[in-house]
PDB file of N, CA, C and O in Angstrom:
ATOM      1  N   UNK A   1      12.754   9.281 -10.369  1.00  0.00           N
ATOM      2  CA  UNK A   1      11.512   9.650  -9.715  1.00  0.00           C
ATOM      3  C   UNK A   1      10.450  10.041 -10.735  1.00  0.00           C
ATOM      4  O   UNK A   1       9.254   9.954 -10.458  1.00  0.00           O
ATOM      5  N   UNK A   2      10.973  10.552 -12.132  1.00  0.00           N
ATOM      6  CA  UNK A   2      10.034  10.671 -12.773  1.00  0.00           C
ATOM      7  C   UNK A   2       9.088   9.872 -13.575  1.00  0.00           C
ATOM      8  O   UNK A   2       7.984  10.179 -14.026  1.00  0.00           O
ATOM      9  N   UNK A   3       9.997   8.410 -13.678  1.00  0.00           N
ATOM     10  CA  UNK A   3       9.345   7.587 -13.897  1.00  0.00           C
ATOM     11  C   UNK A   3       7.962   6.684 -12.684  1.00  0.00           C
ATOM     12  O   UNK A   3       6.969   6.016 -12.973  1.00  0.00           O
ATOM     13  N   UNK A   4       8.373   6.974 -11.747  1.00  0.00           N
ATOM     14  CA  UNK A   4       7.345   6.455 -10.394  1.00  0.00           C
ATOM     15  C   UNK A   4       6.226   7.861 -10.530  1.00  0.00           C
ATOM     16  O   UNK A   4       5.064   7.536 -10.284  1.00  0.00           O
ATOM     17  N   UNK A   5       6.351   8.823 -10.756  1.00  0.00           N
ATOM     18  CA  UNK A   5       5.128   9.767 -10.893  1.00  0.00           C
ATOM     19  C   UNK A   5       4.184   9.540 -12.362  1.00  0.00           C
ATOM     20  O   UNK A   5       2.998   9.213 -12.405  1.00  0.00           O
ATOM     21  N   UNK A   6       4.785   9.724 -13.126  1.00  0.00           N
ATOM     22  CA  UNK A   6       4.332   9.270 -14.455  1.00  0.00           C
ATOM     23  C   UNK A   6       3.571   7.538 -14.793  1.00  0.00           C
ATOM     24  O   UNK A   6       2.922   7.111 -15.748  1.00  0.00           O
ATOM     25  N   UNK A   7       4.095   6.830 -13.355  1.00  0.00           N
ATOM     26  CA  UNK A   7       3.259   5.441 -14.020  1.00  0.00           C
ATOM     27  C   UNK A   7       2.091   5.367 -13.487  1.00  0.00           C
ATOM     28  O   UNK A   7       1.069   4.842 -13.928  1.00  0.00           O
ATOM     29  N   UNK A   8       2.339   6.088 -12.216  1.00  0.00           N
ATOM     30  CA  UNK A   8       1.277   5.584 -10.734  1.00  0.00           C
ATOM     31  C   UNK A   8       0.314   7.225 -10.898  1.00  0.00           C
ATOM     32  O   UNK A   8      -0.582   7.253 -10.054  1.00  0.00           O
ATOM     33  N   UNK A   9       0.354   8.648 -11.883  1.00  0.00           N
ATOM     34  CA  UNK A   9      -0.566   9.643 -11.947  1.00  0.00           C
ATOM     35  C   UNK A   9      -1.680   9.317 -11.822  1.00  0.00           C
ATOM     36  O   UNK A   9      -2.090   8.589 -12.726  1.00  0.00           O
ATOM     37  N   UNK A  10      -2.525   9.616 -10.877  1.00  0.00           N
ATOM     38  CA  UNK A  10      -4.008   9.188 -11.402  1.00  0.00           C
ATOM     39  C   UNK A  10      -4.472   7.755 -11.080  1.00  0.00           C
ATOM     40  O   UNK A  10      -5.616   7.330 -11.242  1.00  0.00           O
ATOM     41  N   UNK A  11      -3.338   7.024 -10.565  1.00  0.00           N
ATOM     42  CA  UNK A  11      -3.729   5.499 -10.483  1.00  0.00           C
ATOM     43  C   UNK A  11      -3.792   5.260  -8.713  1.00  0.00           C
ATOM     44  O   UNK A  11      -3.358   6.081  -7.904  1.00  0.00           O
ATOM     45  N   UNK A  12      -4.285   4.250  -8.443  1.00  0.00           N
ATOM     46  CA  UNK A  12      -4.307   3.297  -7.321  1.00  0.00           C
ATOM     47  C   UNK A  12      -3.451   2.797  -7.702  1.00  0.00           C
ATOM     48  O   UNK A  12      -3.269   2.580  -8.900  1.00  0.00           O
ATOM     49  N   UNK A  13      -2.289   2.306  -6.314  1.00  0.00           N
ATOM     50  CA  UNK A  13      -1.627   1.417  -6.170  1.00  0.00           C
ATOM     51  C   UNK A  13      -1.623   0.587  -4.638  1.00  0.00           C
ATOM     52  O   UNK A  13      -2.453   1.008  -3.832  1.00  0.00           O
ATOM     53  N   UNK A  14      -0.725  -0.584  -4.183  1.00  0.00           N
ATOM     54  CA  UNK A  14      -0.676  -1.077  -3.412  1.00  0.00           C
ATOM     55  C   UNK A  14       0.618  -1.024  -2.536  1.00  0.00           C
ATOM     56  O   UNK A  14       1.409  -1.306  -3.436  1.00  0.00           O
ATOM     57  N   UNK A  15       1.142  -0.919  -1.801  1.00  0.00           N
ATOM     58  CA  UNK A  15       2.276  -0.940  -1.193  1.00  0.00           C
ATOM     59  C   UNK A  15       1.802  -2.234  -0.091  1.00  0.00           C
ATOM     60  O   UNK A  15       0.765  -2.450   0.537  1.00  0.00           O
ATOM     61  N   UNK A  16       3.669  -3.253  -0.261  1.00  0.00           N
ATOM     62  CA  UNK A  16       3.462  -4.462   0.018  1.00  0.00           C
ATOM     63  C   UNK A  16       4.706  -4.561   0.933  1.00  0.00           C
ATOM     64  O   UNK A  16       5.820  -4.689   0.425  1.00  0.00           O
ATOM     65  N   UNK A  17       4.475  -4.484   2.754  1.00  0.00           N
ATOM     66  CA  UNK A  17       5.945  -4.237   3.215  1.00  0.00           C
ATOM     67  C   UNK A  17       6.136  -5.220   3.834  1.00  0.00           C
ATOM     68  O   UNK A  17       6.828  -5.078   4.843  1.00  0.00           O
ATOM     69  N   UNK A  18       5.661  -6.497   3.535  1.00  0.00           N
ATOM     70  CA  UNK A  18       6.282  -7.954   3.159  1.00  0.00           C
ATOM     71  C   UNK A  18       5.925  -8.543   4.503  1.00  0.00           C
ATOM     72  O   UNK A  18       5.962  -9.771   4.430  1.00  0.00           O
ATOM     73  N   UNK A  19       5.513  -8.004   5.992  1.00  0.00           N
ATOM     74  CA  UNK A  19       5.213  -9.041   6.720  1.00  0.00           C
ATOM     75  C   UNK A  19       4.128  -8.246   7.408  1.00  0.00           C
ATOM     76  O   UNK A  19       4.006  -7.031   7.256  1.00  0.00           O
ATOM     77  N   UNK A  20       3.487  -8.853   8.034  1.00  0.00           N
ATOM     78  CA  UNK A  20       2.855  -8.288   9.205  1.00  0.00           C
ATOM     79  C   UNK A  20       3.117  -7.766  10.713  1.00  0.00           C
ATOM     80  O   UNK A  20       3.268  -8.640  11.567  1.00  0.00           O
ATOM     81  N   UNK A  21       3.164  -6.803  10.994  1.00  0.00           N
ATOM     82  CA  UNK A  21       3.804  -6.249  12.214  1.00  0.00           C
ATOM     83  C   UNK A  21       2.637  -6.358  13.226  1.00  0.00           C
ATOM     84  O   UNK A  21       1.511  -6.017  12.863  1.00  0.00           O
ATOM     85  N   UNK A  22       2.903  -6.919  14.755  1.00  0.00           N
ATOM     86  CA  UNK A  22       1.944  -6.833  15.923  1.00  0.00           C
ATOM     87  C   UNK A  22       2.877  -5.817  16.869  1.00  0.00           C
ATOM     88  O   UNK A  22       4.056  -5.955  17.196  1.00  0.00           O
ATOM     89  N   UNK A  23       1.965  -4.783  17.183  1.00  0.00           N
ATOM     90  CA  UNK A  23       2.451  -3.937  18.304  1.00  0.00           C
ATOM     91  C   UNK A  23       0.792  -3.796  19.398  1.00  0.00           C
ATOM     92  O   UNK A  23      -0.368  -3.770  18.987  1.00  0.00           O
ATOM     93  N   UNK A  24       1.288  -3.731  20.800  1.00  0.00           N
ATOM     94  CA  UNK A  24       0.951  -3.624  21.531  1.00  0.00           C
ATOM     95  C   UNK A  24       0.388  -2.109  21.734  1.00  0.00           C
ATOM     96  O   UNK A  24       1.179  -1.165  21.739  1.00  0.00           O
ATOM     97  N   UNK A  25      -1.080  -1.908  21.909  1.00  0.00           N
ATOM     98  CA  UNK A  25      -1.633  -0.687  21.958  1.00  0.00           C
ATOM     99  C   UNK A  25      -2.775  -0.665  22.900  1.00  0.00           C
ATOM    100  O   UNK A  25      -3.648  -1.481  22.602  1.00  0.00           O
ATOM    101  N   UNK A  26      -3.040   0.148  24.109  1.00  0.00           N
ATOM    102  CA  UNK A  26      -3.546   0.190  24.891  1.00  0.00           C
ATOM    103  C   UNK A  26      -3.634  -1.313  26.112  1.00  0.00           C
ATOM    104  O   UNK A  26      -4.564  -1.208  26.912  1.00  0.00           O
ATOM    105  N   UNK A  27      -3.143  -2.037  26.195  1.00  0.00           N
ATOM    106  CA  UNK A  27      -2.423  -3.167  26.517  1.00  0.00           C
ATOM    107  C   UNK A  27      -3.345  -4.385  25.512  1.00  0.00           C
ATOM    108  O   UNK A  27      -3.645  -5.528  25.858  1.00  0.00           O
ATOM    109  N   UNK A  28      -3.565  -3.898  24.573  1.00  0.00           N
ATOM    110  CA  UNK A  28      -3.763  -4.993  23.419  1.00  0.00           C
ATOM    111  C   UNK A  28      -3.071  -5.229  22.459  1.00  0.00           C
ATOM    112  O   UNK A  28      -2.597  -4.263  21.861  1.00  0.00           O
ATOM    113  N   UNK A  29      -2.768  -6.652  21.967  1.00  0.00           N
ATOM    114  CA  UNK A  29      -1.999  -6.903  20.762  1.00  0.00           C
ATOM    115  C   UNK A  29      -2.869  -6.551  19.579  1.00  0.00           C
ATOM    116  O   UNK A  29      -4.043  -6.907  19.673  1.00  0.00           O
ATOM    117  N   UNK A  30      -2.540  -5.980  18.593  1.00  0.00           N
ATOM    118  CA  UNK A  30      -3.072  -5.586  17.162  1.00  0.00           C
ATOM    119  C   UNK A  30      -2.418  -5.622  16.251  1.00  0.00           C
ATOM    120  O   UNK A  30      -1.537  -4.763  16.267  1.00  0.00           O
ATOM    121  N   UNK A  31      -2.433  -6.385  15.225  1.00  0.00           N
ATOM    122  CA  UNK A  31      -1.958  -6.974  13.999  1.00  0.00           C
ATOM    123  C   UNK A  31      -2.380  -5.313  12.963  1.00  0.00           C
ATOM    124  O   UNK A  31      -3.472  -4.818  12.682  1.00  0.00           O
ATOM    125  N   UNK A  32      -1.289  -4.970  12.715  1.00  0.00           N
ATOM    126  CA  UNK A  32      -1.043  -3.981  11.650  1.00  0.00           C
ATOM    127  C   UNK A  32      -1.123  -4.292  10.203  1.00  0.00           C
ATOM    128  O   UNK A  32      -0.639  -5.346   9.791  1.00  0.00           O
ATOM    129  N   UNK A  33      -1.615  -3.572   9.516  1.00  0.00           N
ATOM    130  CA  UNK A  33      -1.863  -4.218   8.158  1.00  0.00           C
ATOM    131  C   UNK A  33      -0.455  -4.018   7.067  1.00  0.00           C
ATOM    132  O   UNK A  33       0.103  -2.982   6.705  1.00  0.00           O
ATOM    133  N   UNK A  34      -0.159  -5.502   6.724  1.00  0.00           N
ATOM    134  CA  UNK A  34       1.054  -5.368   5.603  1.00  0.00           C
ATOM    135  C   UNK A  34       1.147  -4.251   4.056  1.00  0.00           C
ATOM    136  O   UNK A  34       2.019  -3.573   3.514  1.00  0.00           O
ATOM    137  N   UNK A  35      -0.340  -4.583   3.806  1.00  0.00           N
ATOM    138  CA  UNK A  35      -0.721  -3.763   2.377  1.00  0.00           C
ATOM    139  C   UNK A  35      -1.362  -2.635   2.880  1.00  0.00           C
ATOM    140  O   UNK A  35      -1.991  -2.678   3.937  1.00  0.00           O
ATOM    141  N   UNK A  36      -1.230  -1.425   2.067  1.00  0.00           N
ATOM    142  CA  UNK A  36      -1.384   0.003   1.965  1.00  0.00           C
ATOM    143  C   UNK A  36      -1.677   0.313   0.690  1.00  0.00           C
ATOM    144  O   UNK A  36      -0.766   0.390  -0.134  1.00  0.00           O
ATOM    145  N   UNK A  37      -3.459   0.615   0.213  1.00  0.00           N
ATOM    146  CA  UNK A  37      -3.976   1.158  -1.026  1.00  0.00           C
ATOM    147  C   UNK A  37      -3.355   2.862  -1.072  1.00  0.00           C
ATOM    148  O   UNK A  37      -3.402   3.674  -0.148  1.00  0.00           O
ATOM    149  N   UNK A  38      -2.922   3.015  -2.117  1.00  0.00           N
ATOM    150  CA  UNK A  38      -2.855   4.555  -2.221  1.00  0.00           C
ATOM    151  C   UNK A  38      -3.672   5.210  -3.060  1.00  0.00           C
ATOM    152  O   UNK A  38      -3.893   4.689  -4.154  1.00  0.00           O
ATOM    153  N   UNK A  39      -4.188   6.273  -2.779  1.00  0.00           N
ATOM    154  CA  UNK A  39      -5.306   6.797  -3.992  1.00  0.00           C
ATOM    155  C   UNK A  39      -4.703   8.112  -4.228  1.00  0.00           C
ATOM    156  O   UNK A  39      -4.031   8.599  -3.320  1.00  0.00           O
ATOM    157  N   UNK A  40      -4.877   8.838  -5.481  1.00  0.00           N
ATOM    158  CA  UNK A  40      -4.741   9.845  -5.971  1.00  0.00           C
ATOM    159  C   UNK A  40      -5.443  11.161  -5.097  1.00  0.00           C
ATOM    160  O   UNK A  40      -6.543  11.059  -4.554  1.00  0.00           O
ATOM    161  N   UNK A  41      -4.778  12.155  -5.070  1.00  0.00           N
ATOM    162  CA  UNK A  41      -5.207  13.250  -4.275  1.00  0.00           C
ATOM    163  C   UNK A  41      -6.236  14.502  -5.372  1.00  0.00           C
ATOM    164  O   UNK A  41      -5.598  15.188  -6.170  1.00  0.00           O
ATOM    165  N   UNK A  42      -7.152  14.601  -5.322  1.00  0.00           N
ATOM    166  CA  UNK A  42      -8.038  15.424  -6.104  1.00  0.00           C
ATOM    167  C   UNK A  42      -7.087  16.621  -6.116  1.00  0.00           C
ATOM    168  O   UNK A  42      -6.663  17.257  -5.151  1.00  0.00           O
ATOM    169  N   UNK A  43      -6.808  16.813  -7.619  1.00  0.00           N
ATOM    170  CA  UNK A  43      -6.064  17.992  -7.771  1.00  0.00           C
ATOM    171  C   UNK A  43      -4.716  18.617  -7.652  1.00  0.00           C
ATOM    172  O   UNK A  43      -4.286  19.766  -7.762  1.00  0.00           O
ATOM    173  N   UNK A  44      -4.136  17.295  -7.353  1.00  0.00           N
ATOM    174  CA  UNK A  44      -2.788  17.231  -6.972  1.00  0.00           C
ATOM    175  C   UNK A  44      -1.993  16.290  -7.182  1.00  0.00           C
ATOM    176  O   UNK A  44      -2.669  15.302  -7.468  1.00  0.00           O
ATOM    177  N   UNK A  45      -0.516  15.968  -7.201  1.00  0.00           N
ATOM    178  CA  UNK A  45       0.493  15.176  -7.939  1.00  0.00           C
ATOM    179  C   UNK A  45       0.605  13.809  -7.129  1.00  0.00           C
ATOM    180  O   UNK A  45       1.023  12.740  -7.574  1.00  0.00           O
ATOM    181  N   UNK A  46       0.081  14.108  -5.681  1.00  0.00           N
ATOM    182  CA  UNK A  46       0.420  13.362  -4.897  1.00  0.00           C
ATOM    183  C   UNK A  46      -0.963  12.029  -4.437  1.00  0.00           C
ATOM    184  O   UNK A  46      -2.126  11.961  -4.833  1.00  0.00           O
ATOM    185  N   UNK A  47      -0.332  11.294  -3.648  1.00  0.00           N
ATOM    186  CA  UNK A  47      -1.254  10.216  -3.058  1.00  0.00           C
ATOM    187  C   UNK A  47      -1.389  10.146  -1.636  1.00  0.00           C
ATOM    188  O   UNK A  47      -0.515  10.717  -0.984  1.00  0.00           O
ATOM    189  N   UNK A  48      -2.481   9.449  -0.911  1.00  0.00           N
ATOM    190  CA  UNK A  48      -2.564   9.431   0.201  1.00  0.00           C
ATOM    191  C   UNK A  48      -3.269   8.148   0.902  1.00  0.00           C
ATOM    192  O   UNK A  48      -4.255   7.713   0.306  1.00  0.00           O
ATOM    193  N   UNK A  49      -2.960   7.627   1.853  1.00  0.00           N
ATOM    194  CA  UNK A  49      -3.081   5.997   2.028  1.00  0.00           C
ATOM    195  C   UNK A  49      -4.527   6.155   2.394  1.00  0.00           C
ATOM    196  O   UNK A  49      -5.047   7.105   2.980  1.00  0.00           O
ATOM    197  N   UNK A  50      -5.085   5.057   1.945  1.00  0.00           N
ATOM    198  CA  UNK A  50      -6.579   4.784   2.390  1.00  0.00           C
ATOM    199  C   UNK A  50      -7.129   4.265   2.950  1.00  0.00           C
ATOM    200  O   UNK A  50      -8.183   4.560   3.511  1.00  0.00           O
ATOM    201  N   UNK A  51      -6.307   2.957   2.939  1.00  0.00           N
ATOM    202  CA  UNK A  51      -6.765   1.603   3.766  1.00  0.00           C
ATOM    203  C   UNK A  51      -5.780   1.028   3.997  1.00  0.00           C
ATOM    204  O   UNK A  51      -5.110   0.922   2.969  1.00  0.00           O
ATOM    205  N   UNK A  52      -5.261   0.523   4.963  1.00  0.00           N
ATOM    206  CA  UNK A  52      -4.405  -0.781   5.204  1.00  0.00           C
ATOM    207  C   UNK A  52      -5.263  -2.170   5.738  1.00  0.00           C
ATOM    208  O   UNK A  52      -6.296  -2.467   6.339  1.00  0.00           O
ATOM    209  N   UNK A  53      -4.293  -2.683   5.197  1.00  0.00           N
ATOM    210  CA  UNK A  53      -5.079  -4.006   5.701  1.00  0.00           C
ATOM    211  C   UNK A  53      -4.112  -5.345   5.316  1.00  0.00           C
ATOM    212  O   UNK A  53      -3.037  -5.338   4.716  1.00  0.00           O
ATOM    213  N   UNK A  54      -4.896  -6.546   5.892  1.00  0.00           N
ATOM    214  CA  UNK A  54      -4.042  -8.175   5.549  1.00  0.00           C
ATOM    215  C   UNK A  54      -4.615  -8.754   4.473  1.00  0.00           C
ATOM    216  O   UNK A  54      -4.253  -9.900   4.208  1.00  0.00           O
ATOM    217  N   UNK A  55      -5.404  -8.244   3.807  1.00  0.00           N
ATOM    218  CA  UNK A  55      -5.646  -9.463   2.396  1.00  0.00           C
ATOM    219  C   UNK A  55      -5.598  -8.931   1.258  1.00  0.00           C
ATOM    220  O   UNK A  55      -6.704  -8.461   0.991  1.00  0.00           O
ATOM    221  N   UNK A  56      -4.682  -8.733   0.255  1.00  0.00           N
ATOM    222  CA  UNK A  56      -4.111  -8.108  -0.436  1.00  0.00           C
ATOM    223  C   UNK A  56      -5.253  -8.506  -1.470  1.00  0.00           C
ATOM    224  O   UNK A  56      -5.750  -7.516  -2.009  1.00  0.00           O
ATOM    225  N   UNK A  57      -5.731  -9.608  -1.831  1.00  0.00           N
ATOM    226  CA  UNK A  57      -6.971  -9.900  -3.019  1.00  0.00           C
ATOM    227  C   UNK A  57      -7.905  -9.130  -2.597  1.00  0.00           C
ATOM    228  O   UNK A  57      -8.631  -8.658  -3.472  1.00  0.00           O
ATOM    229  N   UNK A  58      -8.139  -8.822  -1.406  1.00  0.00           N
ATOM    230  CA  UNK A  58      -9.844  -8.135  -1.283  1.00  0.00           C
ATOM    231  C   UNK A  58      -9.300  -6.807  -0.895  1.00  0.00           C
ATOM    232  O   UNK A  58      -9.939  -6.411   0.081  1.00  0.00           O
ATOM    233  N   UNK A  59      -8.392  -5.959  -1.248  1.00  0.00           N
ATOM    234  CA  UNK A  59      -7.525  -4.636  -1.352  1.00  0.00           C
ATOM    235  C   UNK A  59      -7.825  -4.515  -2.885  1.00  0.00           C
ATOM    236  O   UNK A  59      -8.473  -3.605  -3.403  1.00  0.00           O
ATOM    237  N   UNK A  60      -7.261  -5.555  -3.511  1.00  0.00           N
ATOM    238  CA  UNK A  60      -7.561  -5.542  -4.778  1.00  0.00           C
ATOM    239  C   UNK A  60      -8.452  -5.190  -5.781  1.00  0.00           C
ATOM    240  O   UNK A  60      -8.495  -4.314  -6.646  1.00  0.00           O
ATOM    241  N   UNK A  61      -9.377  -6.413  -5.312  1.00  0.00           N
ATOM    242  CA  UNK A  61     -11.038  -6.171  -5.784  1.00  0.00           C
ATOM    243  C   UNK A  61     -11.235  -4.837  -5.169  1.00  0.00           C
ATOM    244  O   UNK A  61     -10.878  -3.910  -5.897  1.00  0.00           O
ATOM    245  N   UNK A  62     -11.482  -4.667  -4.572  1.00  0.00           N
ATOM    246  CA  UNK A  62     -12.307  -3.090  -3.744  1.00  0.00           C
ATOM    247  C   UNK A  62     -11.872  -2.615  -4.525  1.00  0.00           C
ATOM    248  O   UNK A  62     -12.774  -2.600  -5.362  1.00  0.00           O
ATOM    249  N   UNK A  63     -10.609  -1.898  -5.162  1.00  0.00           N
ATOM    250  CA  UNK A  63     -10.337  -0.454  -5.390  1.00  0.00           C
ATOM    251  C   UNK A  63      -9.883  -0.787  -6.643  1.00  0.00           C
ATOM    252  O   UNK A  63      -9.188   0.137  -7.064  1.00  0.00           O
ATOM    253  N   UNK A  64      -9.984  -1.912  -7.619  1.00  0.00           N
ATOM    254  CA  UNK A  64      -9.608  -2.277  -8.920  1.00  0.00           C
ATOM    255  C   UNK A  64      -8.088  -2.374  -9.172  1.00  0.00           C
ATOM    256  O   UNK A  64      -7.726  -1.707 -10.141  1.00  0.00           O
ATOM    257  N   UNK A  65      -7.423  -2.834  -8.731  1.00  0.00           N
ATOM    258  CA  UNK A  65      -5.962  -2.773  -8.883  1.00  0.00           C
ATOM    259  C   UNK A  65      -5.233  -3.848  -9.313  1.00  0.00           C
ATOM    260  O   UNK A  65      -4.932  -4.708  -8.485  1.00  0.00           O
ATOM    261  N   UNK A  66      -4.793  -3.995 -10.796  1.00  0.00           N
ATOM    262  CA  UNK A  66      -4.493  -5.332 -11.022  1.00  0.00           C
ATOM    263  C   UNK A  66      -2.627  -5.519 -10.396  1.00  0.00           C
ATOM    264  O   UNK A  66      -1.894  -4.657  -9.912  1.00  0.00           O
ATOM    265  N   UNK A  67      -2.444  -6.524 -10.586  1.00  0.00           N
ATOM    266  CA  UNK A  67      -0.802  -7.260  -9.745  1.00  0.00           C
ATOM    267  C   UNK A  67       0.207  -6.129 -10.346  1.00  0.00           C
ATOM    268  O   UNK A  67       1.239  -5.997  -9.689  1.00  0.00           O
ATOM    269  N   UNK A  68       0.064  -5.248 -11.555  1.00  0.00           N
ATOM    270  CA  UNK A  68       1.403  -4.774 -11.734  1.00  0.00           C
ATOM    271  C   UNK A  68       1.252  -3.197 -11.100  1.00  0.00           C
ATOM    272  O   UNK A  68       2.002  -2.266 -11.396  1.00  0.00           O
ATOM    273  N   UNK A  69       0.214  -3.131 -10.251  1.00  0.00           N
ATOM    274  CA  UNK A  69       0.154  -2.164  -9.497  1.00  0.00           C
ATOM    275  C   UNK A  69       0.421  -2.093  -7.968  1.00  0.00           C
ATOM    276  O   UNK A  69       0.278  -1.069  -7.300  1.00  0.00           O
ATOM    277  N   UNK A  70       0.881  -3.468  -7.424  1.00  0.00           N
ATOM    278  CA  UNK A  70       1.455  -3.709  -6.203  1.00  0.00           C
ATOM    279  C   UNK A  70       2.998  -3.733  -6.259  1.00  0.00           C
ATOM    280  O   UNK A  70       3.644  -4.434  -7.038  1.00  0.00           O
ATOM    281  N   UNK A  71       3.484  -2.938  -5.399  1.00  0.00           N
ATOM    282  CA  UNK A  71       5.188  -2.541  -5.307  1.00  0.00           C
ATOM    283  C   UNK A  71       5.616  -3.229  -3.585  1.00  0.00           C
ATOM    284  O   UNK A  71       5.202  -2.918  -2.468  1.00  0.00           O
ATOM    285  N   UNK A  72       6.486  -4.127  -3.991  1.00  0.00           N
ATOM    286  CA  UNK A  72       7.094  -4.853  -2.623  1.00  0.00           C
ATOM    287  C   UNK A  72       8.244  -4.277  -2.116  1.00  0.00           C
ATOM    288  O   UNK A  72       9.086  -3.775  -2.861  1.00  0.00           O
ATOM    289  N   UNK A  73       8.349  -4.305  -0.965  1.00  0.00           N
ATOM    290  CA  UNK A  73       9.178  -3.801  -0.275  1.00  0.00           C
ATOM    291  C   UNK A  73      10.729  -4.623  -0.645  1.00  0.00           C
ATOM    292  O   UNK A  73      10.731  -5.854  -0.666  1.00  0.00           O
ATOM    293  N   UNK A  74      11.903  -3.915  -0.903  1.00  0.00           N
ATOM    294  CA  UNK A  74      13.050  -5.062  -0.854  1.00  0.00           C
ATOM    295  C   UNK A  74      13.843  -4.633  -0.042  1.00  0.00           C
ATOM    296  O   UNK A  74      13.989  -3.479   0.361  1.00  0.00           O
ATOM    297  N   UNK A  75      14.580  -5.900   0.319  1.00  0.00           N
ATOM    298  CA  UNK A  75      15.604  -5.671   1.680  1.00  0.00           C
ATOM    299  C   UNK A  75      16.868  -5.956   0.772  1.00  0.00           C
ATOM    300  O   UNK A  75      17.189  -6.696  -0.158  1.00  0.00           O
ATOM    301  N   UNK A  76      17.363  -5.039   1.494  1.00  0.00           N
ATOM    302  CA  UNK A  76      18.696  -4.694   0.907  1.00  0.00           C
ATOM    303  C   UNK A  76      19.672  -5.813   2.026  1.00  0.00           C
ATOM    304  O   UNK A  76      19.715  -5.892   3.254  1.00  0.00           O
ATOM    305  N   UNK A  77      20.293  -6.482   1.055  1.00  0.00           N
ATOM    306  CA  UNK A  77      21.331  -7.977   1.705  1.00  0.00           C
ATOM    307  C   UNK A  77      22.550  -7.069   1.852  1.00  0.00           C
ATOM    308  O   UNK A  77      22.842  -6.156   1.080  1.00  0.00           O
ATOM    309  N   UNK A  78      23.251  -7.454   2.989  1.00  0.00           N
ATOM    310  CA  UNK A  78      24.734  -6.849   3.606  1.00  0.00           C
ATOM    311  C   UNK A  78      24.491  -5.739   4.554  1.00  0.00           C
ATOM    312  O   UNK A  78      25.439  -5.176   5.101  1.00  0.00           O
TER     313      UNK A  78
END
C-alpha cells in the first residue's frame, strides 16, 4: 500500500472498471460511467472522485493524465 500512496501523492489518476454498467433509475435507462478521475484532497493523503464518465481520452485531456496513470480493473480467473 505504500507503494500506491507514494506514486499517485498529489497526482490525478484514472480508474478503469472495464465495462460500462446500465441501471435503471427513475424508470430510465442510464449508462454509468466506466472511468473515474481521482483528484488529490487539499491537505490530505487521500483522493476523491470527480468525474465519471465514457471517454477515457477526453478524461484525459481535461485533467492532464498521461496512460501510466490509468489503473484497470482485473478479474480474478477461477
Amino acid at each position: 500500500m505504500e507503494d500506491w500512496a507514494m506514486r499517485n501523492k498529489g497526482k490525478c489518476f484514472i480508474t478503469d472498471l472495464g465495462s460500462e454498467q446500465t441501471k435503471e433509475i427513475g424508470g430510465r435507462s442510464v449508462t454509468m460511467g466506466r472511468y473515474a478521475v481521482w483528484s488529490p484532497i487539499a491537505g490530505a493523503d487521500n483522493h476523491r472522485i470527480v468525474e465519471v464518465g465514457t471517454d477515457c481520452a477526453k478524461l484525459q485531456q481535461k485533467y492532464n493524465i498521461d496512460n501510466a496513470m490509468i489503473y484497470h480493473l482485473q478479474q480474478k480467473e477461477g
